[in-house]
N, C-alpha and C positions, 0 to 999 in steps of 0.2 A: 462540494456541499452534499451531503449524505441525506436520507430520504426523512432522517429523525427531525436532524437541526430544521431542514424546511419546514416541516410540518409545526415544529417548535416557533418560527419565525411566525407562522400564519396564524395560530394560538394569539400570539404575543399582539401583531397588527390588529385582531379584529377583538382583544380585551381590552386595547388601546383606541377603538374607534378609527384606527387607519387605514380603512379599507385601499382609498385609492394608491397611498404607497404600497399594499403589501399584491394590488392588481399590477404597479409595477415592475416592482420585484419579480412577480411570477413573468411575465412578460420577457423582463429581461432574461431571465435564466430558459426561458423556450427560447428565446431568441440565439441563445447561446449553444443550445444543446443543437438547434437547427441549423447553426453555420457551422457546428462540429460535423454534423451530418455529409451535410452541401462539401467543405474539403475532404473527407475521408473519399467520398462517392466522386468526388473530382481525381484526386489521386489515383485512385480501381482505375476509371477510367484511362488516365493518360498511363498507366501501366499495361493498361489491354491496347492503346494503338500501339503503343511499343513494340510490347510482345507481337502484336499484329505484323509490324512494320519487318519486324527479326522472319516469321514464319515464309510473307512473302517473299521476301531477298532469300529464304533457304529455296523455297519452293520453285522460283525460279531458273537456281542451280540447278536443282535438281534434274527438271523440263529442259534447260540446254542441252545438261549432258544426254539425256535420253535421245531429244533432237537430232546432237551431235551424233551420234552412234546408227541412232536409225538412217540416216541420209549414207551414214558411210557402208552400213547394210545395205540399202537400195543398191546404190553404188556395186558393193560387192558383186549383187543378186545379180544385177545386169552380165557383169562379166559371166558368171555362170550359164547367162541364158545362150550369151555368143560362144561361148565355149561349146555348150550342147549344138549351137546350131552348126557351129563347124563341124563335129563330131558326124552329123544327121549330112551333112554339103559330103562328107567325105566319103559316104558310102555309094553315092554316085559319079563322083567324079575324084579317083584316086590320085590324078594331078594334084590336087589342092595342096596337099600335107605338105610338097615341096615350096607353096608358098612363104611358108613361115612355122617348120619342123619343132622349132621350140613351144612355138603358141601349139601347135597338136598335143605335144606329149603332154603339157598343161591341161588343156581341155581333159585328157582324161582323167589326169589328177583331180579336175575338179570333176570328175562326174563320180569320185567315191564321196556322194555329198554328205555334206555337214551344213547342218539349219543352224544358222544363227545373228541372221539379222537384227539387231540390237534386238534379241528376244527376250529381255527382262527388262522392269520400269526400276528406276530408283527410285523408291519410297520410304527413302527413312523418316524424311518429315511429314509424310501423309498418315505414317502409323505413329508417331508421336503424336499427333493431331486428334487422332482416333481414340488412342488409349490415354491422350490425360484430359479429355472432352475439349480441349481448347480449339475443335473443328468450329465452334459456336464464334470462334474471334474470326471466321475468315469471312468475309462478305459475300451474301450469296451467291450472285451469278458466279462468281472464281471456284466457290466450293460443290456447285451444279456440275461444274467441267472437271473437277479435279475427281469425283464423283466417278464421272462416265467415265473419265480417263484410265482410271483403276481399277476399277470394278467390270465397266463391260468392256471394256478391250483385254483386259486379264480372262477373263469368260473366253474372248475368242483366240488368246493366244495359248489357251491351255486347250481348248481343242482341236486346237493347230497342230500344236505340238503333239497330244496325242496319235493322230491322225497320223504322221510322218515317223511314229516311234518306229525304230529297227532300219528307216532309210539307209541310212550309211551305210550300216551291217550289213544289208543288202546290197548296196552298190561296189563294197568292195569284193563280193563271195562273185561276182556277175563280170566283174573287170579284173579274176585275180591273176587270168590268162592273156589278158591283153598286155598289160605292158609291166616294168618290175623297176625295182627299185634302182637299177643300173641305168633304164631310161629316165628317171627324176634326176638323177646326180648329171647326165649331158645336156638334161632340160637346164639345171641352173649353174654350170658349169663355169660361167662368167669369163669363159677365152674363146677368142672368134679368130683363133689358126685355122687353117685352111683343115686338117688333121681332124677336129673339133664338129667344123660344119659339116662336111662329109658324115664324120660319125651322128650327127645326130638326124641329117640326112636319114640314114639309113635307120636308126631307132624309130625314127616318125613312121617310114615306110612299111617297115615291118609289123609296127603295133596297129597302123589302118590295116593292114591281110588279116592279122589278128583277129581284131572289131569283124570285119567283113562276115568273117567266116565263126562268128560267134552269134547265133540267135538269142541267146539268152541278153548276151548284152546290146544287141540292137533292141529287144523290146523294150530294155528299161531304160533308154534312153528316150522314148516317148512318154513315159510315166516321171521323168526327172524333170524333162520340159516342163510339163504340166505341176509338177508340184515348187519346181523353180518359182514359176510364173505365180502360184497360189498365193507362195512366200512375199513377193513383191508388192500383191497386190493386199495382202494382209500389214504387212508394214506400211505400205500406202496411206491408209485407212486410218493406221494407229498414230502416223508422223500428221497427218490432218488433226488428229483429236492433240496430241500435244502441242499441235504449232497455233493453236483455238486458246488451249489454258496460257501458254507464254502469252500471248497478245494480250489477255484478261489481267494474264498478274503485273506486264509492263504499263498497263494503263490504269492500276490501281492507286485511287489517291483517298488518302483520307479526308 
């Protein structure tokens, strides 16, 4: 009904004396345009828990996988730190290396270090969130932590990361006379002939007189400790703020 005819109708009702039909009529037609309202604004709605519903189950993935990675990061970090501590055990007691010659040559392997404790978040659904404003569908407390989680843990992992730029470069110019590419191939060698042990026996041996007789790379192995240790405990920190938002988004109920 077009806005002429109505007004036409209302003309017609009140030259005809019928007022109270033509107060029906209007009635009816709010009342019509009102429940047209009410399901349009009902449908938004169950379209925005959906989409809601769709964002958290992504959002979630997402927080596992990072979870997933930073715990195997930790993990990693650990081994690094026993490795350097072997490394720091050997330079006073040169027995040691005979304990377990593979695990040494290792340990220096790992002291040409590389950071990378799950050190990137996955955020493809938090910048979709961002750039099509549908951050407005996530419910507050969840979008509070997803918030922290990206914003100031990114903050401290890009000055993390700063902070540690050239490590590796450095750890391999400081270890590039300790031990060689010859001792990595008997570290993972994967035969345990008698021939084998021996030889790498004698690789572990040789690479601790190495180390010993290397100042440069005994000091950076107190400075690796320490930025090991940094690594851990900054992933620590970040696997707390994401193990915060998974809790939030498994217990989110519409």
């Amino acid at each position: 009904m077009n806005t002429v005819s109505i007004f036409g109708r209302i003309l017609a009702y009140i030259k005809a004396g019928q007022l109270k039909l033509m107060l029906l009529e209007l009635l009816i037609v709010a009342a019509g345009i009102f429940l047209g309202f009410q399901v349009d604004k009902w449908y938004e709605h169950r379209q925005d828990l959906e989409k809601t519903d769709e964002y958290i189950e992504r959002l979630l993935t997402n927080i596992n996988f990072d979870i997933k990675a930073m715990e195997q990061g930790i993990a990693t970090t650990g081994e690094r730190v026993d490795y350097t501590q072997l490394l720091f055990d050997s330079l006073s007691d040169p027995e040691i290396v005979y304990d377990d010659p593979v695990a040494y040559i290792r340990a220096l392997e790992f002291a040409s270090y590389k950071w990378g404790a799950g050190s990137t978040a996955n955020d493809s659904t938090y910048v979709e969130l961002l750039n099509t404003g549908d951050m407005a569908l996530i419910p507050p407390d969840i979008r509070d932590s997803l918030y922290i989680y990206h914003l100031s843990v990114k903050d401290r992992l890009d000055h993390f990361i700063t902070a540690i730029a050239g490590v590796q470069e450095e750890s391999q110019k400081r270890f590039a006379n300790v031990y060689g590419y010859g001792d990595l191939e008997l570290a993972y060698a994967g035969d345990s002939s008698q021939d084998i042990i021996e030889a790498q026996n004698m690789a572990a041996a040789s690479a601790a007189d190495r180390l010993r007789s290397n100042p440069l790379a005994i000091d950076w192995l107190s400075q690796l400790r320490r930025i090991q240790r940094a690594e851990r405990r900054q992933t620590e920190i970040r696997l707390a703020l994401a193990t915060d938002l998974a809790e939030r988004l498994i217990a989110y109920d519409r």
